[in-house]
C-alpha positions as CSV (number, residue, x, y, z in Angstrom):
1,X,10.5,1.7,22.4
2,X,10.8,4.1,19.8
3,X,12.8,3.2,16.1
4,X,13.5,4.8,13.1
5,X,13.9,2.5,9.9
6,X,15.2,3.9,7.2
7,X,15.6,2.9,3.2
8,X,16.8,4.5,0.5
9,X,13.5,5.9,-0.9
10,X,12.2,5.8,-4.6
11,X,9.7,8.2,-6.3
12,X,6.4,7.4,-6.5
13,X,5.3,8.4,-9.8
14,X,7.9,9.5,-13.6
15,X,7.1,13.5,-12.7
16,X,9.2,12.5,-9.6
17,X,12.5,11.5,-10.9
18,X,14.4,14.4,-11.7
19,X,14.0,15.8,-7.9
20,X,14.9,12.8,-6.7
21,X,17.8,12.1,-8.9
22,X,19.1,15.8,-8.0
23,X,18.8,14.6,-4.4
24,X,20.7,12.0,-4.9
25,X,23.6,14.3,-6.8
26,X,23.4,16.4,-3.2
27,X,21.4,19.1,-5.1
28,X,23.4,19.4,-9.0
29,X,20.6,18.9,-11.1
30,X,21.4,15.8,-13.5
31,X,22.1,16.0,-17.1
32,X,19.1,15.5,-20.0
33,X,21.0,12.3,-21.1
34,X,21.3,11.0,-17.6
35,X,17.6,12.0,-16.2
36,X,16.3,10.5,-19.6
37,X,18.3,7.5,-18.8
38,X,17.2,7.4,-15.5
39,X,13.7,7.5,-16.6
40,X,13.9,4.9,-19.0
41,X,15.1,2.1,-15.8
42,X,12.1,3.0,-14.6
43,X,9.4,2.6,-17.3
44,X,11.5,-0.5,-18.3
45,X,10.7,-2.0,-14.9
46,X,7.2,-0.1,-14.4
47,X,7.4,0.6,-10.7
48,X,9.8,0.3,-8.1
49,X,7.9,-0.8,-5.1
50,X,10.3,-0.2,-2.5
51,X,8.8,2.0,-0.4
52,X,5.5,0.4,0.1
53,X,7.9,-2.8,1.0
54,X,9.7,-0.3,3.5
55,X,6.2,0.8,4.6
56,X,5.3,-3.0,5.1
57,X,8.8,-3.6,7.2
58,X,7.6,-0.6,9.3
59,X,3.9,-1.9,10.2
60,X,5.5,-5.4,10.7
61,X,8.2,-4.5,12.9
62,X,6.0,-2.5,15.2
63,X,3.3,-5.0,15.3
64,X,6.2,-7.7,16.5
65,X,7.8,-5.5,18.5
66,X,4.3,-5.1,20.6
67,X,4.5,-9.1,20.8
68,X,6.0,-11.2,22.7
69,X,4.8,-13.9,20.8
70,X,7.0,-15.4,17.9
71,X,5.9,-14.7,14.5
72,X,5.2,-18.1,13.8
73,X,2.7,-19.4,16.9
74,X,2.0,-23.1,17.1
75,X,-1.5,-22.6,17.6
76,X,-3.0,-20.2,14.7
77,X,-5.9,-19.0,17.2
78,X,-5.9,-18.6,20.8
79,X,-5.9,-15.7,23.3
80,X,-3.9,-12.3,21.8
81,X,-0.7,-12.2,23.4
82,X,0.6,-9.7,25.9
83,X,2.4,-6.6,25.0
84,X,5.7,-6.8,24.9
85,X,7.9,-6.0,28.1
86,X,9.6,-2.8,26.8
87,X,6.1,-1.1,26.1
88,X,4.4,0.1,23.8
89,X,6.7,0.4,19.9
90,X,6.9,3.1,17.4
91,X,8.6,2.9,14.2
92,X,9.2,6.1,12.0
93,X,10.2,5.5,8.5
94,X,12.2,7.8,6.7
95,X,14.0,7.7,3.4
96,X,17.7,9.2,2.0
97,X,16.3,10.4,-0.8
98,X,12.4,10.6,-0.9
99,X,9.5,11.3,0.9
100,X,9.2,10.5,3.9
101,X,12.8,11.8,4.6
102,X,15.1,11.5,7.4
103,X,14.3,14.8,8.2
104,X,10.5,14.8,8.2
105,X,11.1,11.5,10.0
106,X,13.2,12.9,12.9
107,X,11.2,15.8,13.2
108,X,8.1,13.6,13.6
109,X,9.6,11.8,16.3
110,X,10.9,14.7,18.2
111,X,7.0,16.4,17.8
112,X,5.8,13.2,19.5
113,X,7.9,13.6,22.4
114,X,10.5,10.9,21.4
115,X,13.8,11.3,23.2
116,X,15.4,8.1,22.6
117,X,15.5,5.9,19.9
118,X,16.9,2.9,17.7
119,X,18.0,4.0,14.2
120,X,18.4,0.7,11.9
121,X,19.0,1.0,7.8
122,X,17.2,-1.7,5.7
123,X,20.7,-2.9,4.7
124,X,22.6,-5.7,6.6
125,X,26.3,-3.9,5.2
126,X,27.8,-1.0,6.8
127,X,29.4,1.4,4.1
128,X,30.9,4.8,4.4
129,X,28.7,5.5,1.3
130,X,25.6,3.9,2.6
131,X,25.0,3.6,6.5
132,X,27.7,6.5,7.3
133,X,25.6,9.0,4.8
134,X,22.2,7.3,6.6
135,X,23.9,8.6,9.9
136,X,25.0,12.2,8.7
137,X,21.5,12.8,7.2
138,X,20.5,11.9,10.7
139,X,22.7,14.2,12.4
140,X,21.9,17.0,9.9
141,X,18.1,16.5,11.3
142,X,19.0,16.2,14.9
143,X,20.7,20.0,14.8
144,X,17.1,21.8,13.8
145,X,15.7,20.1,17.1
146,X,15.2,22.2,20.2
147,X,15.5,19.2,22.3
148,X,18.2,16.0,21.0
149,X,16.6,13.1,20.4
150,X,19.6,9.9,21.7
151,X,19.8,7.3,18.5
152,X,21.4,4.2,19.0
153,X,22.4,2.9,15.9
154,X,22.7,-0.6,14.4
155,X,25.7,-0.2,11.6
156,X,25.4,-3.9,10.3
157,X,24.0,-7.2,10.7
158,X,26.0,-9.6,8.1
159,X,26.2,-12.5,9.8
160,X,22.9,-12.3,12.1
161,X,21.9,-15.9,12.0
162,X,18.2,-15.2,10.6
163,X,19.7,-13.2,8.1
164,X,21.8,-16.0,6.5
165,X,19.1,-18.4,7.5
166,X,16.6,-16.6,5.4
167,X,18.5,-15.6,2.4
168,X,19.8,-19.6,2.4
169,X,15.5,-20.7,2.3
170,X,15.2,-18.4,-0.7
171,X,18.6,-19.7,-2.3
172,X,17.5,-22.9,-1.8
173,X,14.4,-22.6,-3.8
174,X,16.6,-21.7,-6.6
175,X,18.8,-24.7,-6.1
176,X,15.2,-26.7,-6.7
177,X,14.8,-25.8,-10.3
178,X,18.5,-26.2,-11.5
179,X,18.8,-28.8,-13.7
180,X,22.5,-29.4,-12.3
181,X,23.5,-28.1,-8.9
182,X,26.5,-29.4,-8.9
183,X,27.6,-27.7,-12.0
184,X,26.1,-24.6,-11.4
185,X,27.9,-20.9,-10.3
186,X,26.2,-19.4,-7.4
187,X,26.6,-15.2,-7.3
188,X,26.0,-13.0,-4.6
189,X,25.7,-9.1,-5.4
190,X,25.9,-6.0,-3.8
191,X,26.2,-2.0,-5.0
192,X,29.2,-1.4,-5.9
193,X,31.3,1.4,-3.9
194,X,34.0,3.8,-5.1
195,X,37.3,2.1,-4.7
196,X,38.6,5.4,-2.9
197,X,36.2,4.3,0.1
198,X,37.6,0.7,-0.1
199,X,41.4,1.9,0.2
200,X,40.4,4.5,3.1
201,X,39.4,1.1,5.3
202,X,35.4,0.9,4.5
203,X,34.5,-2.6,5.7
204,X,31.8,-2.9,2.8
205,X,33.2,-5.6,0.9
206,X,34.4,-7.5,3.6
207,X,30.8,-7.5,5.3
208,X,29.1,-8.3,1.7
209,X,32.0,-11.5,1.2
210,X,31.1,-12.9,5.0
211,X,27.1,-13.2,3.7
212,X,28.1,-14.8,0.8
213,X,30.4,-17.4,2.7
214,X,27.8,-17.4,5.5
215,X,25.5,-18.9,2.8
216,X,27.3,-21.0,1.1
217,X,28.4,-23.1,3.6
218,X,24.9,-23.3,5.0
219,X,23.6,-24.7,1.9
220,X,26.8,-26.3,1.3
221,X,27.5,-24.9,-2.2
222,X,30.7,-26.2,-4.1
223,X,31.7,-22.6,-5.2
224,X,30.3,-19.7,-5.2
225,X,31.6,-15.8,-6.3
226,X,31.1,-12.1,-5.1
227,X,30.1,-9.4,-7.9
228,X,29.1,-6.1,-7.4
229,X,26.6,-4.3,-9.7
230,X,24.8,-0.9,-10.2
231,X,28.0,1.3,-9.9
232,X,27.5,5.0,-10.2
233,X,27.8,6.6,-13.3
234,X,31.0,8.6,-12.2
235,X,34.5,8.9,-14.1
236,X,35.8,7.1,-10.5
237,X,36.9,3.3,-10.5
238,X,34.0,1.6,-8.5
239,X,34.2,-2.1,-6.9
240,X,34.1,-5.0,-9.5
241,X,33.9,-7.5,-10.6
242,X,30.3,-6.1,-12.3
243,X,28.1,-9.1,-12.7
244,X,27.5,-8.3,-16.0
245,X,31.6,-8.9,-16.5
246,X,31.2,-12.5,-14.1
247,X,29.1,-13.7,-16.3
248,X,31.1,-13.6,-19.2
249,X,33.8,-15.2,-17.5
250,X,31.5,-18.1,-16.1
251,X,30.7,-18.9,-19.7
252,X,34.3,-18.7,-20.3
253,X,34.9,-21.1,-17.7
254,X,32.0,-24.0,-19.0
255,X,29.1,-22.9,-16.7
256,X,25.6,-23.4,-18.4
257,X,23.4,-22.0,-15.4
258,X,24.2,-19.5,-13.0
259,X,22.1,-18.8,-9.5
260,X,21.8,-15.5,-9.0
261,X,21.1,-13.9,-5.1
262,X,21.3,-9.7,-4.9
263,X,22.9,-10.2,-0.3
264,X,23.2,-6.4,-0.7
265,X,19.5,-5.7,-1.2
266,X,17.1,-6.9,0.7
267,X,14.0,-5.2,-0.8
268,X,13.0,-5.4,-4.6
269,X,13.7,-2.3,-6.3
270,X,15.3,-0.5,-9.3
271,X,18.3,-1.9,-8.9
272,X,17.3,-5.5,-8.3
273,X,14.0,-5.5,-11.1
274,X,16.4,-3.9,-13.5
275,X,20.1,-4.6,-13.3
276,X,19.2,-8.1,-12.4
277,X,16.1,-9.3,-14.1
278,X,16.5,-7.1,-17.3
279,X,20.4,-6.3,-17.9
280,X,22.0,-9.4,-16.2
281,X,19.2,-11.6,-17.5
282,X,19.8,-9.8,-21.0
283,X,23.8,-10.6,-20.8
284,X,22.8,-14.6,-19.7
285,X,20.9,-14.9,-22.5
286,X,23.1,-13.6,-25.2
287,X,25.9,-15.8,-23.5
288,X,23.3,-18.7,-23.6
289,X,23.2,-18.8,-19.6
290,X,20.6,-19.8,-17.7
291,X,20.5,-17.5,-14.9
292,X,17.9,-17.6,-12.1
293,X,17.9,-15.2,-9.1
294,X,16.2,-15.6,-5.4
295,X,13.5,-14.0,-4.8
296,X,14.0,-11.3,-2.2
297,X,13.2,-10.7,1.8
298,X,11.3,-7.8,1.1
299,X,8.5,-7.7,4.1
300,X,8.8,-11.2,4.7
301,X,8.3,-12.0,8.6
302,X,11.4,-14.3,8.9
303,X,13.3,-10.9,7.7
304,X,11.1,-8.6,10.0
305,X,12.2,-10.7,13.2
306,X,15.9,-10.2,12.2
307,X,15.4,-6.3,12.6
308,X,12.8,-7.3,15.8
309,X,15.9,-8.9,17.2
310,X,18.2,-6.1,16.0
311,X,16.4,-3.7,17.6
312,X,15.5,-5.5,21.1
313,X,19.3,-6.0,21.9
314,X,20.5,-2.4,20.7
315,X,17.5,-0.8,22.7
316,X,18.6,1.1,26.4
317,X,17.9,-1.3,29.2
């Protein structure tokens, strides 16, 4: 069994940031105001650690994948288990817009003699600006090669029952140290999306709103809202409400605390350490919120057997 995981990448060190924000801008090289900007989110947060979490998904995946064992054995020593019955797993990580990329990724695979594969984005929602651009950078890759390589892809996983399950137990945790539950708002976030890709039929928010109301009734939650956050710095309209705007209107409505769970993301990053815990946190705080947010999946094994199980029923039989 043979996978590629893929994520959107981050660099690695300040030096880094301008080629990868011109890779993100598909080669236009950004502007001094917005690379010194970009800079700035990043020595605010001091390191994104998103791909050594993608990294740590990787090594994970693969060691589960050669299990048959669960991840959570009754007995913590006894004899190793026995491989699993698909054989031996590989899993190639590449990145949209870092190093390892797509590219290097595919190629890698195709050097090794893989010829089939399962291609699964860190990302449970399927977006014609996420997993669609995953799957053309993909395809991009796939034309250099001598020999095709067959992906079968897993577009979404929304409602997978260990995905809800697992952001609920870190939700949950959250609930613990409200000082009113009852009275509280519960968000869920996601990247916002150019509206144009919402009115031409992309599924995104609809996907990103079952999570939401996946959780809540898990964990039985009297209300709970949908905000979007991150949106790209574009003259386009992109998805709202931001959370930044939510939260104004929450303290509008009477609510003193606010639980906070990014559904969209499920690795720490930028976008998470700074838009959440800086920006969002910095707009509770002038409101006079309290605002708490779950902690994230990240490499956690209850996440890693979600993709396990992904990848087991999308693989050939």
């Amino acid at each position: 069994m043979n996978v590629l995981l893929m994520a959107y990448g981050t660099p690695y060190a300040p030096e880094e940031v301008e080629p990868y924000y011109t890779d993100i801008r598909r080669g236009r090289r950004p502007s001094e105001e917005l690379l010194k900007e970009l800079a700035e989110r990043y020595e605010a947060i001091g390191k994104s650690p998103l791909n050594e979490i993608t990294l740590a998904q990787a090594v994970r995946l693969q060691a589960l994948l050669n299990l048959e064992a669960p991840p959570y054995p009754k007995r913590l020593l006894g004899p190793f288990p026995p491989r699993a019955p698909h054989g031996p797993a590989r899993v190639y990580v590449g990145t949209k817009h870092w190093h390892p990329s797509i590219g290097e990724a595919v190629a890698a695979m195709h050097e090794d003699g893989v010829r089939r594969a399962v291609a699964i984005v860190a990302a449970p929602h399927y977006s014609l600006r996420s997993v669609a651009e995953y799957r053309e950078k993909v395809d991009s890759a796939l034309k250099a090669l001598p020999e095709p390589i067959d992906f079968v892809w897993v577009e979404s996983y929304e409602a997978h029952p260990g995905l809800i399950a697992a952001y609920a137990r870190r939700l949950e945790e959250v609930i613990w140290r409200l000082k009113n539950p009852g009275k509280a708002a519960y968000v869920f976030t996601a990247h916002s999306i150019p509206v144009a890709a919402v009115e031409k039929g992309d599924p995104y928010p609809r996907q990103v709103e079952k999570t939401a109301e996946l959780i809540a009734k898990r964990l039985a939650l009297p209300r709970f809202y949908v905000a979007y956050q991150s949106a790209g710095r574009t003259p386009e309209p992109w998805l709202g409400p931001d959370i930044n705007e939510l939260l104004r209107t929450l303290k509008e409505e009477g609510y003193e605390e606010v639980a906070v769970q990014a559904v969209g993301f499920p690795a720490d990053h930028l976008e998470v350490f700074y838009d959440l815990d800086l920006e969002a946190q910095a707009t509770a705080r002038e409101l006079g919120l309290r605002l708490l947010r779950a902690r994230s999946l990240n490499a956690d094994l209850d996440y890693i057997q979600v993709l396990k199980d992904l990848v087991e029923a999308a693989w050939p039989r």
